[in-house]
N, C-alpha and C positions, 0 to 999 in steps of 0.2 A: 876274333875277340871283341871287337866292336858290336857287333852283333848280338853275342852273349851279353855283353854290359847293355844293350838297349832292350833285351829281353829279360834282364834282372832290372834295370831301372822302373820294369811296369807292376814291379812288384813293391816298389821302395813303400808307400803306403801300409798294405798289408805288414809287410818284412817291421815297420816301424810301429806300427800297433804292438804284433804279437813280441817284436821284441824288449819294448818298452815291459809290460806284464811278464815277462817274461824277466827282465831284470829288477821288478818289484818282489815278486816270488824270491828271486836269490838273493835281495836285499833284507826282505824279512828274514829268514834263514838265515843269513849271517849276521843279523844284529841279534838274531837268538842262541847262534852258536858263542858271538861274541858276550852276552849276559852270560849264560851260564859256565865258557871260563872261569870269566872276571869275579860269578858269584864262588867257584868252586877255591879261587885262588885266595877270597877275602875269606869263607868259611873255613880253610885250612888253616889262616891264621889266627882266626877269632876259636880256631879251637885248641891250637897252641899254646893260647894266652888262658885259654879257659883252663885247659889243664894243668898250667905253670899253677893260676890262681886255687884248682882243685887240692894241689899236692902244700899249697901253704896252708890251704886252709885245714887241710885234714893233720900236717903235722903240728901246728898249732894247738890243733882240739888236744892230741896225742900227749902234746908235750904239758898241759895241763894237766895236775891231780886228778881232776876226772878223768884224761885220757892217760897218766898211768895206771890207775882203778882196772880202767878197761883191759888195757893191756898186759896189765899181772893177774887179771881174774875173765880168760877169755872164754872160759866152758861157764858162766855164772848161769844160774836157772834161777827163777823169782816166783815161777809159777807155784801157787800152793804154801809149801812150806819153804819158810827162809832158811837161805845156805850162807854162813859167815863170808868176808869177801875178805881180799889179802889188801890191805889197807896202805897207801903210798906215804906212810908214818909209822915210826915204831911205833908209838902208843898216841892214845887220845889221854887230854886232860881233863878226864872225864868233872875232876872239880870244880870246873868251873864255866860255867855257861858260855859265856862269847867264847873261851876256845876251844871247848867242843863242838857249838853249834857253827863256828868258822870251819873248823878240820871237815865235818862233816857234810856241809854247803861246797864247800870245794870239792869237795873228793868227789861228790855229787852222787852218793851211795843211798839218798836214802829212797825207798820205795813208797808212793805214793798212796795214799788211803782215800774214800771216801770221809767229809766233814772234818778236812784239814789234819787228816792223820798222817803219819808217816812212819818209818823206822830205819836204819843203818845196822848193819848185823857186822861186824870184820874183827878182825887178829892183826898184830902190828907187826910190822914186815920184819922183825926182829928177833929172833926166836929167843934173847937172852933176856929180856924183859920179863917175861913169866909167860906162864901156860892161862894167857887171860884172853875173852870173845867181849871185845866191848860192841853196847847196843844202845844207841842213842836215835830218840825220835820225836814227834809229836801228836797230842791228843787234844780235842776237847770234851770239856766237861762243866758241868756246874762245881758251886763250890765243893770245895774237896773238906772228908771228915776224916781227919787225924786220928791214929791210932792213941790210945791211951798207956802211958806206959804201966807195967803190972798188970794189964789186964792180958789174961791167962786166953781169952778169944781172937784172933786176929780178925774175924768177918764184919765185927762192925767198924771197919774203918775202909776207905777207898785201898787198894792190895793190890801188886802188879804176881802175877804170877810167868815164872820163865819157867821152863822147861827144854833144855838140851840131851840128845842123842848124837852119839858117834860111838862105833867099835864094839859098838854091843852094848855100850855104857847108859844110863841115862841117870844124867843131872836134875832134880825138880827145888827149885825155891819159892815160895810166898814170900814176899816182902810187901809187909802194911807200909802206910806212906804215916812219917811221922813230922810235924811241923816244929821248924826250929825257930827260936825265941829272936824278935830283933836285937841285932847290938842297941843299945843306946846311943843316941845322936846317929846311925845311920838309916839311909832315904831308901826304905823299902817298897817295890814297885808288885804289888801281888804278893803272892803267899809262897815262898822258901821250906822248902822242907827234903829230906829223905826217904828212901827203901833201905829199911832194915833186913835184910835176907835169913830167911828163914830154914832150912831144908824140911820140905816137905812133908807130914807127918798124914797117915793115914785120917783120926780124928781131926777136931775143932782143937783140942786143948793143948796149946805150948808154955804153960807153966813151968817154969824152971828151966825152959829150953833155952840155952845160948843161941845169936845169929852168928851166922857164918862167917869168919873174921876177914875171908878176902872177897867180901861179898859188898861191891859198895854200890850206891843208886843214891840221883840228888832227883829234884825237879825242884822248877821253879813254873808258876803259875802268872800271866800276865794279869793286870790289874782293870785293864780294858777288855770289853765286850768282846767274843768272837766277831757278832754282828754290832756295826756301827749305830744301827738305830734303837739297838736294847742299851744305850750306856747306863741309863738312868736306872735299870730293875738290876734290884740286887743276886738274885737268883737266875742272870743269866750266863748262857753256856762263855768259857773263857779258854781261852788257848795254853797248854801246858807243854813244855819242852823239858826233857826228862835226860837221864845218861847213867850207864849200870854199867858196872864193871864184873863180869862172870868167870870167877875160877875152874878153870876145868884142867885138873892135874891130868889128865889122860894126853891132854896136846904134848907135854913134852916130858912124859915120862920115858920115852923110849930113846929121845935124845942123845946121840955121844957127847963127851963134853970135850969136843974139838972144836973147831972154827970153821971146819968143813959139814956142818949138818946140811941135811936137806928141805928146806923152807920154800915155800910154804909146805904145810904137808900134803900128801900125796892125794888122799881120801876126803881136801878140803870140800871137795863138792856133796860128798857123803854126809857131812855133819847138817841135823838138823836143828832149828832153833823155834821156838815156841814163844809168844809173848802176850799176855792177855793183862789187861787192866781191868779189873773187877770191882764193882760199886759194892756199898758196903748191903750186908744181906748174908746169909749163909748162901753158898758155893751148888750149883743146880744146873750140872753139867753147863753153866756160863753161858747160858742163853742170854745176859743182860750184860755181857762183857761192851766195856765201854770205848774196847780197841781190840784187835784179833790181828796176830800179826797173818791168820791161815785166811782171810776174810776176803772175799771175791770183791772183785771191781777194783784191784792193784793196779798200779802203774809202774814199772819196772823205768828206773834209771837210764842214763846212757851206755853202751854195749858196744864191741868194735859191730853190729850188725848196721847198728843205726848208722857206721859209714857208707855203707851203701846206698843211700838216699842222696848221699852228695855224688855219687859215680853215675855218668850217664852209660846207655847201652852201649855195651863195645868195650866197657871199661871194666880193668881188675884192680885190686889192691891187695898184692903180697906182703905180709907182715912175719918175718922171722928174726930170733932169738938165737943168736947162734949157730948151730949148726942142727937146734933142735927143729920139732915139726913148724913148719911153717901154716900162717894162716891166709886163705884166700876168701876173698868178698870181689863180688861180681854186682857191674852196675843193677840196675832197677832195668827190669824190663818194662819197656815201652810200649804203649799200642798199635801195632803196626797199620803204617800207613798204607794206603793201594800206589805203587808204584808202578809204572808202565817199565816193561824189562826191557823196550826198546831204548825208552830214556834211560834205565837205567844200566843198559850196555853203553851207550852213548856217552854218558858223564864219565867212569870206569876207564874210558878211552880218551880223555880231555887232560891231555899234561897240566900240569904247573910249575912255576919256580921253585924250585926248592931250596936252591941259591942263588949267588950273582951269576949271570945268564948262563944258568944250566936249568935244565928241563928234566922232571921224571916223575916217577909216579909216589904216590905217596906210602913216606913208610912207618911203622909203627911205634910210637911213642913213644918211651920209656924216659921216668923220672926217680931220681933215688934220694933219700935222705935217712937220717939215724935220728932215734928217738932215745936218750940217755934214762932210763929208771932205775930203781934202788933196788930192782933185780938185776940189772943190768943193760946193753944196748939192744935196739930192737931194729932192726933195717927194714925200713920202710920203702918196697919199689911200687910205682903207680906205673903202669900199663894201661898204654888208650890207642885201640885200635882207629887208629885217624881216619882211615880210609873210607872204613865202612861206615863210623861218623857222616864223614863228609858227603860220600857218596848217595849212601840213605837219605840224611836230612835234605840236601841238594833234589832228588829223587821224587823225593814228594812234597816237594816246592815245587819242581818245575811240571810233575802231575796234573797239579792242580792247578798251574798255569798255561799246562797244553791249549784245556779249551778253549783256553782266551786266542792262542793261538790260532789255533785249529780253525775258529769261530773268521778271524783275519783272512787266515787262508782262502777259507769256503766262500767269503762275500768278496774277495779279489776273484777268483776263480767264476763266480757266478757274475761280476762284471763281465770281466772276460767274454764269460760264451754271451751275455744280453748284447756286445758289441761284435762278436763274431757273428753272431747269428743276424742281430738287426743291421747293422752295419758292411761288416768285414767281406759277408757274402753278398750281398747285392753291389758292392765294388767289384767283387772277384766277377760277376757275374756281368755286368757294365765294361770290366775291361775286356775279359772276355770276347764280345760280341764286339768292341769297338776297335779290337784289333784285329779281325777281320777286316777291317774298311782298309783296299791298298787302292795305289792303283791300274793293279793288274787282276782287279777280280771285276767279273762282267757285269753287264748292266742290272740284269736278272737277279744275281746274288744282293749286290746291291740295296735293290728295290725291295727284298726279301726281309730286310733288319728289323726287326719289330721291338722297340721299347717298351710298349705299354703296361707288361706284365711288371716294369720296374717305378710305377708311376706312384708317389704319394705326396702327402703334404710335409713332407721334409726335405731337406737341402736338395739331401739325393734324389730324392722322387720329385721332386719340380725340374732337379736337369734333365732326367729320365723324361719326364713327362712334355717338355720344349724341347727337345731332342727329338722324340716321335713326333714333334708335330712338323719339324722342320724337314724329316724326311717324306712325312705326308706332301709337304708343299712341293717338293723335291720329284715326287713321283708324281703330281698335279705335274709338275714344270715338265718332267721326262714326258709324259704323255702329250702335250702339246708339241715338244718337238719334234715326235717323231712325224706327229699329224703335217706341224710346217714343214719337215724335210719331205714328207709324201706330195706335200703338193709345191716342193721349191721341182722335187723330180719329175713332176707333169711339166711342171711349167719349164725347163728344160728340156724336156723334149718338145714340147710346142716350137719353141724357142731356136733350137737347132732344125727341123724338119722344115719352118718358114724361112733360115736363111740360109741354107743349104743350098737351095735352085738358085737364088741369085747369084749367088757364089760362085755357082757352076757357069753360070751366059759370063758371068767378068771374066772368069778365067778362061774362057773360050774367046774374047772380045781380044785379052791381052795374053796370047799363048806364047810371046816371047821370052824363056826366062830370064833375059837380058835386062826386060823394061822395069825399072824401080817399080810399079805398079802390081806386077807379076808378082814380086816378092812380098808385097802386102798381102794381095789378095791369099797368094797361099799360107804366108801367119795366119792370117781370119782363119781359112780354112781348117788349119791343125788345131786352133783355139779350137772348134763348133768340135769339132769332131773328139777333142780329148774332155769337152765337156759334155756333149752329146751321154744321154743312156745315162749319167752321173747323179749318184743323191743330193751329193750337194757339191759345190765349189771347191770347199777344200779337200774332200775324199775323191774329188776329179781328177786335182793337182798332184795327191801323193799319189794315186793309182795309173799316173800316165807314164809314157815311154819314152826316153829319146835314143835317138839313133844317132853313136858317135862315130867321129871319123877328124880327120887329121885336115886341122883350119890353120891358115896362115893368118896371124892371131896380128902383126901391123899393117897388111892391107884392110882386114877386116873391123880394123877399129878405127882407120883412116876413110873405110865406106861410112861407119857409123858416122864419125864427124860431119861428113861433111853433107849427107841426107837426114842430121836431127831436127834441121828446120821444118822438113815434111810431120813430123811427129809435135808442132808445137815446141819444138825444146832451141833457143838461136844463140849465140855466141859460144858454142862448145870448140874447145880449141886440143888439137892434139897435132904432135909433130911426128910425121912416121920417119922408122929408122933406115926405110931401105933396103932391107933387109930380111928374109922372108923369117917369120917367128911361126914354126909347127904346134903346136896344142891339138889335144884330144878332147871336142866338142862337138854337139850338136848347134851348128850354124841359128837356127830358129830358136831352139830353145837359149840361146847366149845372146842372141841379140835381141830377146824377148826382157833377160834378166838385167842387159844393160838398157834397154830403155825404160823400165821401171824406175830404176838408180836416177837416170838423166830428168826424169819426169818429177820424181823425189826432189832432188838439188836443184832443182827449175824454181820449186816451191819455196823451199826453202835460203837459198842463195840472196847476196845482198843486192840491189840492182842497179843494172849495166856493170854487173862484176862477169868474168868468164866460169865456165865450169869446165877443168883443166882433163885430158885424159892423159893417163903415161902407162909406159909399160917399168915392171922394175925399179920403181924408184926407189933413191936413198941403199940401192941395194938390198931391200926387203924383201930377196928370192929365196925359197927353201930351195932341197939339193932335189933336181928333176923336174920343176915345177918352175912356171911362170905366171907374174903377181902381175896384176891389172890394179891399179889408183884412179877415182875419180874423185876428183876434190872440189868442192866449192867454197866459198866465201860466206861468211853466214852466223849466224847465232848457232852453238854448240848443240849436241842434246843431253840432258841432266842423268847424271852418271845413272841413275838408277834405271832409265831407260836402257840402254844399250844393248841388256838383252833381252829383251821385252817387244823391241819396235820388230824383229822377225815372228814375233806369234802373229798367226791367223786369227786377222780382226782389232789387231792393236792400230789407232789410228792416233793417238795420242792428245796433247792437247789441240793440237792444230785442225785436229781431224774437223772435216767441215759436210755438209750435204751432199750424197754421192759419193763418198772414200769410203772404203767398206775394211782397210784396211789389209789389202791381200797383197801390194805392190808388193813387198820387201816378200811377203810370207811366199809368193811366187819365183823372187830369186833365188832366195834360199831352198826351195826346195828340189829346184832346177839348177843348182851349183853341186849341193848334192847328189844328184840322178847323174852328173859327168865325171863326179869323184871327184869335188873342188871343194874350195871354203868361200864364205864371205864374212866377211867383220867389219864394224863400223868403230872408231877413235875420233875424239874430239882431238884437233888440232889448234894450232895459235892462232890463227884467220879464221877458221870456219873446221869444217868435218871433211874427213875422206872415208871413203868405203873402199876395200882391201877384198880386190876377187883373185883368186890362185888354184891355177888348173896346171894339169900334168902336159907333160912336154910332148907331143910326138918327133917320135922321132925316123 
C-alpha cells in the first residue's frame, strides 16, 4: 500500500492541475444548470401573474359596452357594406347629442372613415321598442345649405341619403338637412338642424310629398374649424355629428307577441345599410358624396378578434353562452425563435416548485370568469399552456446564451491543453526519467539520463537545464574515479608484492606461534594478502573471508588486555571470569575489530581515565549470543552521528591527517562476516561500543 501511495504521490501535480479544470468545467455547468432552474422557476411565476393580469384585463374590456357590443355581435363584418350591430341598449336618444354621441363612444360601434368620418349602424337590444336601425356618426364638411321649405327639389340643399336591404325588402330615404331657428336667449355653438326623411321617388320632384313620419335625423355642426389653423376663414371645412332614426317594419313584423321572441334576429348579419351624405347638386350616381358609408380605407371597431392580441402563443380564449356554440380565439403567433432541442430537452426536464416543497412538472393553466350582458351570461375560460410558454421562452434565451457559454467552455478547455501541453507534459516527462534514478540501477544507466531535450528559459527548463549540467559534472567526477581507483589498484599491488618478502624472512625469523611477534606478523600478513589484487580498500574489506571457529571469548579478551600496550593503546583494564566463554569467531579478524574500538577510545577518552573491557554487562545478552562492552570516559558523540561513524570514510569532526576513516567501517564489516552486531550508545561518563557474537557451543 505504501508503495502505491508513493507512486500516486508522483502524480499529485499532474492529479492537481487536471483536477482543478476539471472542477471548473463542472462548476460552470452547475452554475448554468443552477440559472436556468432558477430562471425556469421565476418564468413560471412571472407567467401566472401574467395570465391572472391577462384574464382581468380581457374581462374588464368584456365587461365594458364595448365588450358587450362585441360579445352580443360576435359574427360582425365591417368590410364593404354596413351590417346593423345588436346594440348593449334598448334604444339611443337619438334627440339629443351628448347622449347619443355618449351611447355610441362607449359602445364603441362606430367604424372609422377617412377625414374624421365615422358611422354606428345597430337595433336596441329590445325587440318591444319598435322595428327601429338607429345610425349615428360623423362627417366633415363646409358650411351646410338648408333645405328650403316648399321647395318642391330636394338637390339643392346638403341630403343624407340611406338606403336598407333585408329579406328581399329595400327601404331608400333622402332626407335634405334642414336648419332649426335659435331659441331666444339660448348660446348656440354651430348650426342645429335636421333630416327630414323622404322615401325615395324615382324623379327630382317631391311636391306634395309627406316625409316619413318615423323617420327622424338631427345634426348638429360644430362652430370651430376641423383644422385648428383655418379658425379664422369662414368657409372652412367643420366637423358634424349627426343621428337618424330608420323604421324598418319588416324587423318585427314577424314577431309573436310573447315575451319569449327571438332577438336579436337571426339574419342580423344579412341586413344591409347604406348611408351617403350628398352636397347640394343634382344626384350623379354620388361621385361627390361627402361621406360613403361603402367607402374604402375603414377602420373597423373593436371585435372579440382583437382579443387575441392580448393572448400570447400557447394561449386560448373560450367564450360561451350557455349551452349554445362557443367561441375560440388562439394567441398571436410568434416568430419562432432557433432553439437547440438539446437545450430544449434539457429545460423540459428541470422540475420546479409547484407548491410548498413538492416538485413537478408544469401544468396547464386554466382561469374562469362570467361576463353578465342584456343577452345574458357569457363564461369566459382563459387557457395558457404554461409549459410550453415557459419552456419556449426559457429555450431561446438560454440559445442565445449557449454561445456565451460555449465560448467559456472552449477558452477553459484551450487553457487547459496550452498547460498540458507546455507544462503538464514536460513534468510527466521530468518525472518520468527521474524516477528511474534508484539506487539499484547501475552506473551505466545512470550516466545514461540526459535532460537536455527538457532545457528552456522557464522554471521548468532552467531545473531541466542545472540538472543536466549536474549530472555532466557527475559523469566528469565518475570518470575520474574510476581513473583513481585504476591507479589506487596498481598502487596496491605494488604495495603488496614490496611487502610480502619481508613478511615472509619475519615469519621465518619468528616461526614460533607462541611468540606475541608471530601473531602480528601473521595479521600484517592476512591484511596484504585480503588487500592485495583489490580496487580499492573498501571493496577489499566487503569481498574478504573469515574463517570461523570456536574462541574462548575470556581468555581471549584477557590476551587482548593485557598486550594493548604493544599496539599504542595503555591502561585497558578487563577482569577475566575464569571461566572458558565459547563464541564463533575468527581469532584475527575479532582481534583486528577490537583493536580498532581500543585505538578509537584511546582518541577519544578523557586522560589517565581507563578504557574498561567486560563481557555481558548490565545483563545486555540476547538469547544464544554473548555481548562484548568497551567503554571509555569521554565527550559523547552527537546523536546524529551514531549511524554515520560506521560508513566508509566518515572520519567526523575530529578526523585529522592520516585517518581515512575505515577503523569502525573495518569492524563492522568483520562483525558482520561472523554473524555479529556492533552498536555504539552514548552513556553518562563517556561512550560504550556493544559487540555480540553467537555462542559456540
Amino acid at each position: 500500500m505504501k508503495h502505491f501511495l508513493r507512486w500516486l504521490a508522483s502524480f499529485r501535480l499532474r492529479i492537481l492541475f487536471r483536477t482543478a479544470f476539471l472542477v471548473l468545467i463542472v462548476v460552470v455547468m452547475a452554475l448554468v444548470m443552477a440559472v436556468l432552474q432558477g430562471e425556469k422557476q421565476r418564468a413560471w411565476r412571472n407567467y401566472q401573474s401574467a395570465l391572472v393580469k391577462t384574464k382581468e384585463q380581457i374581462v374588464a374590456r368584456l365587461r365594458h359596452p364595448s365588450g358587450h357590443l362585441a360579445l352580443m355581435n360576435p359574427e360582425r363584418r365591417t368590410s364593404g357594406v354596413i351590417h346593423p350591430v345588436l346594440l348593449p341598449f334598448s334604444a339611443i336618444d337619438f334627440d339629443d347629442r351628448n347622449k347619443a354621441w355618449n351611447a355610441v363612444e362607449m359602445a364603441d360601434c362606430l367604424v372609422r372613415y377617412p377625414r374624421l368620418g365615422s358611422l354606428c349602424v345597430g337595433i336596441g337590444n329590445n325587440p318591444w321598442v319598435g322595428g327601429f336601425i338607429y345610425a349615428a356618426g360623423t362627417f366633415t364638411s363646409g358650411p351646410l345649405v338648408a333645405h328650403e321649405i316648399g321647395d318642391r327639389y330636394l338637390d339643392g340643399a346638403h341630403r343624407m341619403l340611406v338606403a336598407v336591404r333585408l329579406r328581399g325588402v329595400e327601404y331608400r330615404w333622402i332626407a335634405p338637412f334642414e336648419a332649426l331657428p335659435s331659441k331666444r336667449g339660448a348660446l348656440v355653438d354651430g348650426v342645429n338642424g335636421r333630416f327630414t326623411g323622404y322615401v325615395e321617388r324615382a324623379g327630382r320632384d317631391y311636391d306634395k310629398r309627406m316625409p316619413e313620419r318615423d323617420f327622424r335625423g338631427w345634426l348638429w355642426q360644430e362652430a370651430r374649424c376641423a383644422d385648428a389653423q383655418q379658425d379664422k376663414h369662414q368657409d372652412c371645412e367643420r366637423r358634424s355629428f349627426f343621428s337618424l332614426r330608420l323604421p324598418v317594419v319588416e324587423l318585427i313584423a314577424g314577431l309573436p307577441r310573447t315575451r319569449q321572441t327571438l332577438w336579436p334576429p337571426p339574419d342580423l348579419n344579412d341586413i344591409e345599410v347604406d348611408i351617403f351624405l350628398l352636397p347640394p347638386g343634382e344626384d350623379k350616381s354620388r361621385p361627390d358624396a361627402l361621406f360613403d358609408s361603402a367607402s374604402k380605407g375603414s377602420i373597423a371597431p373593436f371585435s372579440l378578434n382583437d382579443l387575441g392580441a392580448l393572448l400570447q402563443e400557447g394561449e386560448s380564449l373560450r367564450i360561451q353562452r350557455g349551452s349554445g356554440e362557443e367561441i375560440l380565439i388562439r394567441g398571436r403567433e410568434g416568430a419562432e425563435e432557433r432553439v437547440s432541442p438539446l437545450l430544449a430537452k434539457l429545460i423540459r426536464r428541470l422540475p420546479i416548485a409547484v407548491s410548498d416543497g413538492e416538485t413537478g412538472s408544469v401544468a396547464p393553466a386554466e382561469l374562469e370568469d362570467v361576463v353578465a350582458t342584456p343577452l345574458g351570461d357569457y363564461r369566459i375560460l382563459l387557457r395558457g399552456d404554461a409549459e410550453r410558454v415557459v419552456n419556449e421562452t426559457l429555450g431561446a434565451t438560454a440559445t442565445r446564451l449557449a454561445w456565451f457559454v460555449g465560448a467559456v467552455m472552449v477558452v477553459i478547455v484551450l487553457v487547459w491543453l496550452v498547460i498540458e501541453i507546455g507544462m503538464i507534459r514536460r513534468i510527466a516527462l521530468f518525472t518520468r526519467r527521474a524516477r528511474q534514478f534508484s539506487p539499484w540501477c547501475e552506473e551505466s544507466e545512470f550516466l545514461a539520463f540526459d535532460f537536455s531535450d527538457l532545457e528552456g528559459s522557464d522554471e521548468l527548463g532552467i531545473l531541466a537545464g542545472r540538472l543536466d549540467w549536474l549530472l555532466a559534472r557527475v559523469r566528469e567526477d565518475a570518470s575520474r574515479e574510476r581513473i583513481r581507483v585504476a591507479q589506487e589498484k596498481e598502487q596496491w599491488h605494488a604495495v603488496g608484492h614490496e611487502i610480502m618478502s619481508p613478511l615472509q624472512s619475519l615469519l621465518a625469523l619468528h616461526g614460533n606461534p607462541e611468540d606475541p611477534d608471530y601473531r602480528y606478523l601473521a595479521r600484517m600478513q592476512q591484511a596484504i594478502r585480503v588487500l592485495y589484487g583489490s580496487a580499492s580498500p573498501s571493496e577489499a574489506l566487503q569481498s574478504s573471508a573469515v574463517a570461523l571457529a570456536t574462541l574462548d571469548l575470556d581468555a581471549f579478551l584477557a590476551n587482548i588486555a593485557d598486550n594493548a600496550s604493544h599496539i599504542g593503546v595503555g591502561n585497558v583494564i578487563y577482569i577475566p571470569r575464569g571461566v572458558p566463554v565459547p563464541v564463533r569467531a575468527d581469532e584475527y579478524a575479532l582481534e583486528d575489530v577490537i583493536s580498532h574500538l581500543l585505538k578509537n577510545a584511546d582518541r577519544h577518552r578523557t586522560p589517565d581515565t581507563p578504557i574498561t573491557l567486560a563481557l555481558d554487562p548490565n545483563g545486555e545478552t540476547e538469547s544464544g549470543s554473548v555481548t562484548i562492552k568497551i567503554h571509555n570516559a569521554g565527550p559523547g558523540i552527537p546523536p546524529e552521528w551514531l549511524d554515520k561513524i560506521f560508513a566508509y570514510g566518515f572520519s567526523g569532526s575530529t578526523g585529522g591527517e592520516g585517518r581515512r576513516g575505515q577503523g569502525l567501517f573495518v569492524a563492522k564489516t568483520y562483525m558482520a562476516k561472523m554473524g555479529g552486531t556492533i552498536r555504539a550508545a552514548n552513556e553518562a561518563d563517556g561512550v560504550g561500543f556493544y559487540l555480540s557474537l553467537k555462542r559456540g557451543w
